[in-house]
C-alpha positions in Angstrom: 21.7 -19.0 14.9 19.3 -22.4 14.3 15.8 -22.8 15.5 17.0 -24.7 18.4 18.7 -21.4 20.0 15.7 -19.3 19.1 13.9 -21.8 21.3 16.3 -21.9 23.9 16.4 -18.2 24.5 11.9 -18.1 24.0 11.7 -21.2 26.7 9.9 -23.4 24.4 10.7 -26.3 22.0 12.1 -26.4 18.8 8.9 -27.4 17.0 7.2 -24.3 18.4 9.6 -22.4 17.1 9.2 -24.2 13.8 5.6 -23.9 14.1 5.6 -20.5 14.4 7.8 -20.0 11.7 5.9 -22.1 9.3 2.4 -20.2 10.1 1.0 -23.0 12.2 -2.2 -22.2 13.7 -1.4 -24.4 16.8 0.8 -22.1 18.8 -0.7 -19.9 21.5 -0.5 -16.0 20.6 1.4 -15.0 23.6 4.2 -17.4 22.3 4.3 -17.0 18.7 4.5 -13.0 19.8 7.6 -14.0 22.2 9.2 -16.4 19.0 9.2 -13.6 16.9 10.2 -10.8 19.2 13.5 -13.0 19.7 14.1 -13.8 16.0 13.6 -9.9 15.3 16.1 -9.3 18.1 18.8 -11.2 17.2 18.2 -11.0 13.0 17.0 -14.0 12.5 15.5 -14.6 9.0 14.5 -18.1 7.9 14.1 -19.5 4.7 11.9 -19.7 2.0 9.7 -22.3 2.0 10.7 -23.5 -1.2 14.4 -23.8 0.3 13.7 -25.8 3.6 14.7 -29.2 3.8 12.1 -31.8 4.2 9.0 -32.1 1.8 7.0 -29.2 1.2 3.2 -29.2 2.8 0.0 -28.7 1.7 -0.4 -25.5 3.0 2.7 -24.3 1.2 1.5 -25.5 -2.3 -2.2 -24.8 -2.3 -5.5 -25.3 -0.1 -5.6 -27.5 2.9 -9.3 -26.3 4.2 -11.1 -25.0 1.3 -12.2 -22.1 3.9 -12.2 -18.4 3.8 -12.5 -15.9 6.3 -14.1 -12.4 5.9 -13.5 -10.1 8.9 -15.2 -6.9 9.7 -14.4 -4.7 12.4 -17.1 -4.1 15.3 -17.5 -0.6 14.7 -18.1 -1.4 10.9 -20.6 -3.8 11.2 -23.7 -1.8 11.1 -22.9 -0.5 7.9 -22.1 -4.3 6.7 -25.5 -5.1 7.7 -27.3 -2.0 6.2 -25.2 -0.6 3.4 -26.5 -2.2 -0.1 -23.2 -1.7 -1.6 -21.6 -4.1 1.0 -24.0 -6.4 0.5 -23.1 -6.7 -3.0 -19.6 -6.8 -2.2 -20.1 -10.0 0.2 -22.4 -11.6 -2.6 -19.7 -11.4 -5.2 -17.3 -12.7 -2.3 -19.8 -15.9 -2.2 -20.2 -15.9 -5.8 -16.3 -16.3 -6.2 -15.9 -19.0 -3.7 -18.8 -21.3 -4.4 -17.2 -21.3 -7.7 -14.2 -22.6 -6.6 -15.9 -25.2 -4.0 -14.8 -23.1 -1.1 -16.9 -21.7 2.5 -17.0 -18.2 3.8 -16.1 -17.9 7.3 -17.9 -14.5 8.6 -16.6 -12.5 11.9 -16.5 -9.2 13.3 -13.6 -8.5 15.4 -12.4 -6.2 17.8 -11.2 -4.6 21.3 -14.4 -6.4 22.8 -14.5 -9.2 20.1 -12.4 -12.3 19.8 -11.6 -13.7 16.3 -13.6 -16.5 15.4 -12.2 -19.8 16.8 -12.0 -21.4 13.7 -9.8 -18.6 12.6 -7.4 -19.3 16.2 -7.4 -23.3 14.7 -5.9 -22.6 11.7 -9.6 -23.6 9.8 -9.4 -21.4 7.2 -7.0 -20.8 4.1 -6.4 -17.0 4.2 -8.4 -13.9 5.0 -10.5 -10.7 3.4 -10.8 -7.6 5.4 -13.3 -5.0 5.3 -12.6 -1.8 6.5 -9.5 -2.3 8.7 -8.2 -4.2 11.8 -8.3 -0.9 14.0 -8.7 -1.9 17.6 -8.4 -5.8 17.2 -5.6 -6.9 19.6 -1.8 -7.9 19.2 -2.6 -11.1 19.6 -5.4 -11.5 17.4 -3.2 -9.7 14.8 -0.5 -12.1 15.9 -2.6 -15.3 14.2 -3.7 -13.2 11.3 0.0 -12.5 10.7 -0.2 -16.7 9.5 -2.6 -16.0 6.6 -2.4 -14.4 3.4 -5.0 -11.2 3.5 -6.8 -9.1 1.2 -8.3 -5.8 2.0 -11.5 -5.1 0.1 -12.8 -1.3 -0.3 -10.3 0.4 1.9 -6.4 0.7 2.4 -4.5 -1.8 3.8 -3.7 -1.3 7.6 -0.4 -0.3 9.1 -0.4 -3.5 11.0 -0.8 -6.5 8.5 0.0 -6.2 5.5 -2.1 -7.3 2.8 -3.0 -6.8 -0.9 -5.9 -4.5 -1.9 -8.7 -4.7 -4.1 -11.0 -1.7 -4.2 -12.8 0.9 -6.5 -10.8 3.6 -9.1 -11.7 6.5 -7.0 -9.7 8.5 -9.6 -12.0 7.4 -12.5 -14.8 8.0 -10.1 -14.1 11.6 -10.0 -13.1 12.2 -13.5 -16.4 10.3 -14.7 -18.9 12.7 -12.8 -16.8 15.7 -13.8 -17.6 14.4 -17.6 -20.4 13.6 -17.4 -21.5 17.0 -16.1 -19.1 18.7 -18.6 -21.3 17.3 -21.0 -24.1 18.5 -20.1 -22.8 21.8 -20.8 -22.5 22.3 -16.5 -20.1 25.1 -16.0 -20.5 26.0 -12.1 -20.6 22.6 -10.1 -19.8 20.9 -7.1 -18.7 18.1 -5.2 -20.8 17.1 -2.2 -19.3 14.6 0.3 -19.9 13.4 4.2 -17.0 14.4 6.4 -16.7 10.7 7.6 -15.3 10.1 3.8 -13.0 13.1 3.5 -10.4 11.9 6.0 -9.9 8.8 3.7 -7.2 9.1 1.5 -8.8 7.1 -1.2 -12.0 9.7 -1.4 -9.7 12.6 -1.6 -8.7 10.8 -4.7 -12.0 11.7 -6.2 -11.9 15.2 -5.6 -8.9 15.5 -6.6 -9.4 14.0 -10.2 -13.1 15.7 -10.0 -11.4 19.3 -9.3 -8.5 18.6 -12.0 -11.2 17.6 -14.6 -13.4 20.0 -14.1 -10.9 23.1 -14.3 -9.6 21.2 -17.5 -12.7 21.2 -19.4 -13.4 25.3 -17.6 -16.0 24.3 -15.1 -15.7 26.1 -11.7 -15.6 23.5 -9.3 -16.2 23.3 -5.2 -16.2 21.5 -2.3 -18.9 20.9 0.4 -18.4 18.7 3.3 -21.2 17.6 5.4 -20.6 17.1 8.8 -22.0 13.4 8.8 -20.9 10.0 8.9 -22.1 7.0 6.8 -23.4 5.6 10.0 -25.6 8.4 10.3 -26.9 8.7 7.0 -28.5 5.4 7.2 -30.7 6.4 10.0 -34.0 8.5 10.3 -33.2 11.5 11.9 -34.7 14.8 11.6 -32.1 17.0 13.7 -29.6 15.5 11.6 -31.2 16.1 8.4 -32.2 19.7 9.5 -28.1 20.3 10.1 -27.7 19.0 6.6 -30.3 21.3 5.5 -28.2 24.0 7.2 -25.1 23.5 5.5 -26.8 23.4 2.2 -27.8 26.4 2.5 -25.0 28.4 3.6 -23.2 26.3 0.7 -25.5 27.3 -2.1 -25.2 30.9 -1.2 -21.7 31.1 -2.0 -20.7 32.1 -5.6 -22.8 31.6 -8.7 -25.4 29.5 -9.0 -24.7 26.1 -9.3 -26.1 23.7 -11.9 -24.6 20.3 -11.4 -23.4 18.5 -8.6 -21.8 15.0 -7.7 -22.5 13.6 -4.5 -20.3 10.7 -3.4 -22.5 8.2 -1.7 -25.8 7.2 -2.6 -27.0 7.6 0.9 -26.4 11.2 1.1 -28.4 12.2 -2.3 -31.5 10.6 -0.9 -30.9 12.9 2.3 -31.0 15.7 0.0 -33.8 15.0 -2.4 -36.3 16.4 -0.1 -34.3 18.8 1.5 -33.3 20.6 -1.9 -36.4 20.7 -3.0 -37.8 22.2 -0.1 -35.3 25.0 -1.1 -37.1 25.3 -4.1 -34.5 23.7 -6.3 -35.6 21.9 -8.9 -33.9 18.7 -9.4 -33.2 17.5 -12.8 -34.3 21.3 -14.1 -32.1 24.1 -12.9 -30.0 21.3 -10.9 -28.7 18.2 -11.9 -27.3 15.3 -9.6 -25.0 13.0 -10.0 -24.4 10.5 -7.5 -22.1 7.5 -6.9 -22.3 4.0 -5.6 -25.5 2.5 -7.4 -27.3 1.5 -4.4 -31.1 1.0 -5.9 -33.0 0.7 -2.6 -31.4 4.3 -1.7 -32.2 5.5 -5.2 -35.6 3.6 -5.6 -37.5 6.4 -4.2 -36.6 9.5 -5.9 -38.2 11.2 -9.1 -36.5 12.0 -11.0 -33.7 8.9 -10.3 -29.9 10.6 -10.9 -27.8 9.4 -12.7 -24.8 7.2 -10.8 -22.1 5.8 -10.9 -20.9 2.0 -10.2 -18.4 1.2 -8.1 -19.2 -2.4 -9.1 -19.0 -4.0 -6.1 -19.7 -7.4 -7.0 -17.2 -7.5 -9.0 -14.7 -6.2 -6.2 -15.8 -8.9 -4.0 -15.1 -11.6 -7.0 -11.4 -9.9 -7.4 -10.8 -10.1 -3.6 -11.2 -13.7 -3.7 -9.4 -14.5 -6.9 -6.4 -12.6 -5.6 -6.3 -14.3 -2.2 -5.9 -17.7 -3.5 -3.6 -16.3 -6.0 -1.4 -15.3 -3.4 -2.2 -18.4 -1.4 -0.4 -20.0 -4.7 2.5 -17.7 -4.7 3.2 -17.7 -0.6 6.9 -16.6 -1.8 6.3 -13.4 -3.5 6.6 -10.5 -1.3 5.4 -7.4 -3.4 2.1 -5.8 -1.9 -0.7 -5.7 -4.8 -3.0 -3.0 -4.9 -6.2 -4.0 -7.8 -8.3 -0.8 -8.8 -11.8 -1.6 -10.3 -13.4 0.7 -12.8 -16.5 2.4 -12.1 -18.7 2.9 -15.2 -21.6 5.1 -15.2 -25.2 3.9 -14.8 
């Protein structure tokens, strides 16, 4: 079966057909949808770039725009615009490329918004992703589907696929648990939003947390909080008297705890004033260890725990140098997933 069939049986020319099989930004997304809906059909698998006749392009050897895109979804953009951590991550993103002589291209998408045009016009050279593409349309996924994408701090999405570059949430866990084992901590506890529990990269933390722990004879437990990261970042005393609530039924259970790790910086300063309203006495008879490094969150509180670093600059530089390697290497197929070491601050 040759191109000029597919193109027959999808009612449009041959160079459509070739366009859309060559990742050409100039095809509509309703047609490069039915090209490849007919090629699936029928089997049709074209070659490698490196084995098609003619001479190879630009965009099949290197960089043709010197652009980058960074998408966010619409839900997520709040958190993009108020979460330190993701802040950093887009700096080191911008660090990366301006030492390379390349633009960022920044865009939330979603059910209610469009990618950005340049995007559509083929104006960038591939694409970083933060968290997911949940809720952005076939057809917007349809021209994504013609650039090389990285996922930074989250899993890659069911429908692109993409390398990954994100945090050692393993390490995370076995750090804290360490670092509270020595302290001589025997009874502690993991405390964590519910918004994070459902992600299969957090559980990772508990999971190495709980396993450390029970190595080194610390009895270890889990408290979820019944909040999301979105509203952790806002001022709200309902919310922070249901927090308060679930503390308390949490610290009446079992023996008295002396050390805990909280996950996100953004929960411990939700805590600060609501444990010591409790009457516990933080960096006395409980010690806190929390995660993420975010100094404006941890600014405020006396005395400052002790945190981890996700180092997310540095996961924003990684994003970047493993999209344009995989720009370089268009031909190899194998999913990369590149796991950044936290280190303890």
């Amino acid at each position: 079966m040759s191109i000029v069939e597919i193109a027959k049986l999808a009612g449009v020319s041959h160079t459509t057909v070739s366009r859309v099989i060559n990742h050409e930004g100039n095809v509509s997304p309703e047609t490069a949808i039915r090209v490849r809906t007919i090629m699936k059909q029928i089997g049709y698998v074209p070659k490698p770039p490196a084995l098609r006749r003619g001479p190879r392009r630009a965009r099949d050897i290197g960089f043709k725009t010197g652009n980058i895109a960074f998408l966010t979804s619409s839900e997520s953009l709040r958190i993009l615009t108020n979460s330190p951590i993701m802040l950093n991550v887009v700096h080191g993103i911008e660090e990366a490329l301006a030492s390379h002589g390349m633009s960022m291209v920044q865009g939330a998408v979603g059910a209610q918004r469009p990618l950005p045009p340049i995007v559509v016009k083929g104006g960038v050279d591939g694409v970083i992703v933060w968290p997911h593409l949940d809720g952005v349309s076939p057809a917007a996924v349809e021209v994504l589907r013609g650039y090389k994408v990285v996922y930074v701090m989250s899993g890659a999405s069911d429908r692109l696929s993409g390398d990954r570059v994100r945090v050692n949430h393993g390490a995370v866990g076995r750090l804290a648990a360490r670092y509270l084992a020595g302290k001589g901590h025997r009874q502690v506890a993991y405390l964590t939003p519910s918004s994070l529990v459902s992600r299969v990269n957090v559980c990772e933390r508990w999971a190495a947390f709980s396993a450390l722990a029970d190595e080194r004879g610390m009895t270890a437990r889990q408290c979820v909080i019944e909040q999301s990261h979105y509203d952790l970042l806002d001022l709200d005393q309902d919310r922070d008297l249901l927090i308060q609530k679930a503390l308390e039924e949490f610290l009446a259970q079992g023996e008295r705890l002396t050390g805990l790790f909280v996950t996100c910086d953004a929960l411990t300063a939700k805590i600060y004033p609501i444990l010591r309203r409790m009457g516990r006495r933080i960096g006395r008879d409980l010690e806190i260890v929390s995660c993420n490094n975010e100094t404006p969150l941890l600014v405020g509180l006396e005395p400052r725990p002790t945190s981890i670093d996700i180092q997310p600059e540095e996961i924003g530089k990684k994003a970047v140098e493993q999209l344009r390697w995989r720009i370089l290497h268009p031909d190899e197929e194998s999913q990369i997933t590149i796991e950044v070491p936290p280190k303890v601050i």
